[in-house]
C-alpha positions in Angstrom: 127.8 -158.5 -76.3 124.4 -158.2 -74.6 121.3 -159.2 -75.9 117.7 -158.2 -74.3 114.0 -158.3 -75.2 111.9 -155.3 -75.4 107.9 -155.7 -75.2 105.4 -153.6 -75.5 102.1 -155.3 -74.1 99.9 -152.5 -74.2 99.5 -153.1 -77.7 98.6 -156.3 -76.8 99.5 -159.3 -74.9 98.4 -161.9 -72.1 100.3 -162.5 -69.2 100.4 -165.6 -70.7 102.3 -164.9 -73.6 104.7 -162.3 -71.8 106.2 -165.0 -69.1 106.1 -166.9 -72.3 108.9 -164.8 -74.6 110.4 -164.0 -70.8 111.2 -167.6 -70.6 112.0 -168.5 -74.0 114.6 -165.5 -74.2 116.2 -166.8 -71.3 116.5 -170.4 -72.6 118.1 -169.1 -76.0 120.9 -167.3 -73.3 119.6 -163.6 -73.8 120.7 -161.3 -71.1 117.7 -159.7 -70.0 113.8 -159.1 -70.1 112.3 -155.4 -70.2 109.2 -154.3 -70.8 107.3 -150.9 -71.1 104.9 -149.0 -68.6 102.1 -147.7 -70.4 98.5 -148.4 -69.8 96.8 -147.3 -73.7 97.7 -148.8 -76.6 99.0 -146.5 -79.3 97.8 -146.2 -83.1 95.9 -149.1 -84.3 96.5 -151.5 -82.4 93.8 -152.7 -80.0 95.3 -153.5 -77.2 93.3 -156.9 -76.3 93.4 -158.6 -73.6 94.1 -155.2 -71.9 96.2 -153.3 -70.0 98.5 -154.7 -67.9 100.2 -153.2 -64.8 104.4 -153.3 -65.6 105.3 -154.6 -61.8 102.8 -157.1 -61.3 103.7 -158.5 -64.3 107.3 -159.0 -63.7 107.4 -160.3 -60.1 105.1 -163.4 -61.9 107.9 -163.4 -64.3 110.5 -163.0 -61.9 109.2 -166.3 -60.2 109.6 -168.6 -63.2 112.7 -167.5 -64.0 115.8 -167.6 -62.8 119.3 -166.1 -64.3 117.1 -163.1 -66.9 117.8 -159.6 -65.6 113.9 -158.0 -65.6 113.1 -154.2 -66.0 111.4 -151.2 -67.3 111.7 -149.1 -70.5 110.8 -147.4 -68.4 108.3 -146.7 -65.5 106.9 -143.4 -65.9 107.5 -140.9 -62.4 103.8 -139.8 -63.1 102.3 -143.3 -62.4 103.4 -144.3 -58.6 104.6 -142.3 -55.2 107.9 -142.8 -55.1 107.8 -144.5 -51.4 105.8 -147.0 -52.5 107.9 -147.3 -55.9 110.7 -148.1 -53.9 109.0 -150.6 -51.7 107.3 -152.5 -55.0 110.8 -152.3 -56.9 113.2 -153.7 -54.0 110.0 -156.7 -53.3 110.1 -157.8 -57.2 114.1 -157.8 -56.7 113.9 -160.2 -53.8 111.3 -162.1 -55.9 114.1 -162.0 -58.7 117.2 -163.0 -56.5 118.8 -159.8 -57.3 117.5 -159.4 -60.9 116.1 -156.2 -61.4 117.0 -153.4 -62.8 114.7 -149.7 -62.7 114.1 -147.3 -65.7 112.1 -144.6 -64.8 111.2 -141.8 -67.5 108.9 -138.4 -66.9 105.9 -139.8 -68.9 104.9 -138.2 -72.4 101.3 -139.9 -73.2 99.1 -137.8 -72.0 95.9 -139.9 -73.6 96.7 -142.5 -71.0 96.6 -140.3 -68.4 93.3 -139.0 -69.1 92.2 -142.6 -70.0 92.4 -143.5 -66.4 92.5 -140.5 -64.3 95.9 -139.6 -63.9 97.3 -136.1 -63.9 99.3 -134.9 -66.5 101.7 -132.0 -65.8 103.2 -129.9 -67.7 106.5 -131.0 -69.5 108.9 -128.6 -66.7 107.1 -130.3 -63.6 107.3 -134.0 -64.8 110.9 -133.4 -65.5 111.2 -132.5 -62.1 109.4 -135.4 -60.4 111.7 -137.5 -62.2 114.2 -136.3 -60.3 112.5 -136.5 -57.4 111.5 -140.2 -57.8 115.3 -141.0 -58.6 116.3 -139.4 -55.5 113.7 -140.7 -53.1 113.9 -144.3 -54.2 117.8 -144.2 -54.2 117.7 -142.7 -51.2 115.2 -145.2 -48.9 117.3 -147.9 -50.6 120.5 -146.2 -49.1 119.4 -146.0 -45.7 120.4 -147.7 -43.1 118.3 -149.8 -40.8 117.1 -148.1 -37.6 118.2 -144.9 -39.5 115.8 -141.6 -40.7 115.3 -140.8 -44.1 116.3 -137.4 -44.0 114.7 -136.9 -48.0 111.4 -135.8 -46.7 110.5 -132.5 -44.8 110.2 -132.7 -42.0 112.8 -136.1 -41.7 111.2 -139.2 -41.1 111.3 -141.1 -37.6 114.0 -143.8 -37.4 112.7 -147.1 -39.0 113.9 -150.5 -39.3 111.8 -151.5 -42.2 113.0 -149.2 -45.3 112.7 -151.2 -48.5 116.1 -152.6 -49.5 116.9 -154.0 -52.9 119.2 -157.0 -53.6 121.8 -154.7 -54.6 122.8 -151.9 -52.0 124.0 -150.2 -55.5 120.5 -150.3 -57.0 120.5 -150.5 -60.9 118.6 -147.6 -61.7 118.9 -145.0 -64.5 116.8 -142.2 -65.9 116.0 -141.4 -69.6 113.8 -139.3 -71.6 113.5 -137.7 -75.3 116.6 -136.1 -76.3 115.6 -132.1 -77.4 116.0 -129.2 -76.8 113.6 -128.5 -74.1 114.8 -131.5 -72.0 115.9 -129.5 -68.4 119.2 -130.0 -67.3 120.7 -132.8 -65.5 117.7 -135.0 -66.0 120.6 -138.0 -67.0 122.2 -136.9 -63.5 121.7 -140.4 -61.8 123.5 -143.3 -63.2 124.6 -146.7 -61.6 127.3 -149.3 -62.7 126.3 -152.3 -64.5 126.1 -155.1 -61.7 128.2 -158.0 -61.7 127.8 -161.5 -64.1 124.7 -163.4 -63.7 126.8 -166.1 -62.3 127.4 -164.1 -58.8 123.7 -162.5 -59.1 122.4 -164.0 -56.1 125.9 -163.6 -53.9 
């Protein structure tokens, strides 16, 4: 069996203390580190120090640790571009050694969004840019060197400098509210778990 940590910092918690129970859960042999994306804190909880940006925190982490898998429950697809996504996500891997692993969700808190200037869709188009994002960022990680894209329209030029994760099968997955109203195929993208920590940075 697997154990991980799940944090929530924007309810409140320093950098500090997050590299902190990062490190720690490591030590005591648990299997991996996530945290959440969100910018507000929810219900009564203040929040203090502040908000803290869910990437940015784990490449610190990801540099004073060294066999904790480090993710996202999970990076919403209304936050970041997905080029740059994939760019950020495949630098934090390298950071890790091969470490990371991307949840992405289609955002639900819309108070955070207004809190700091972000557009909110409605619930049909987030959906849809989650699928988007999972098949941008999957796709710039599966393309060759020296090779187009051929996600965007019009294709890009051939480039030498896509982003490419430790894995070339990227640990990614998708996930969102189960209901009713949930589109179809949103759970269509799914990778195997990667190997043992012991050949993590083969």
């Amino acid at each position: 069996m697997l154990l991980r940590i799940f944090t929530e910092p924007q309810q409140g918690a320093s950098y500090e203390t997050l590299s902190t129970v990062a490190r720690t859960a490591e030590s005591l042999g648990f299997d991996g580190f996530f945290r959440s994306d969100h910018y507000l804190s929810m219900g009564s909880a203040t929040g203090l120090p502040g908000p803290s940006d869910a990437w940015t925190t784990l490449a610190g982490i990801a540099r004073e640790t060294s066999t904790i898998r480090l993710g996202t429950l999970v990076t919403s697809a209304t936050f970041r571009h997905p080029g740059p996504l994939a760019i950020t996500v495949a630098g934090v891997d390298a950071m890790a050694g091969g470490r990371v692993e991307l949840g992405l969700g289609a955002g639900w808190y819309e108070a955070e969004h207004t809190a700091y200037g972000i557009p909110f869709p409605p619930l049909g188009e987030r959906f849809e840019r989650l699928e988007e994002q999972l098949a941008v960022i999957t796709g710039l990680w599966g393309t060759p060197e020296g090779a187009a894209y051929p996600g965007w329209r019009p294709p890009t030029p051939p480039s030498s400098t896509w982003p490419s994760p430790h894995w070339r099968r990227p640990v990614a997955s998708s996930t969102g509210w189960v209901s009713p109203a949930r589109p179809r195929g949103v759970t269509r993208h799914r990778w195997p778990t990667p190997p043992p920590r012991s050949s993590a940075a083969a």
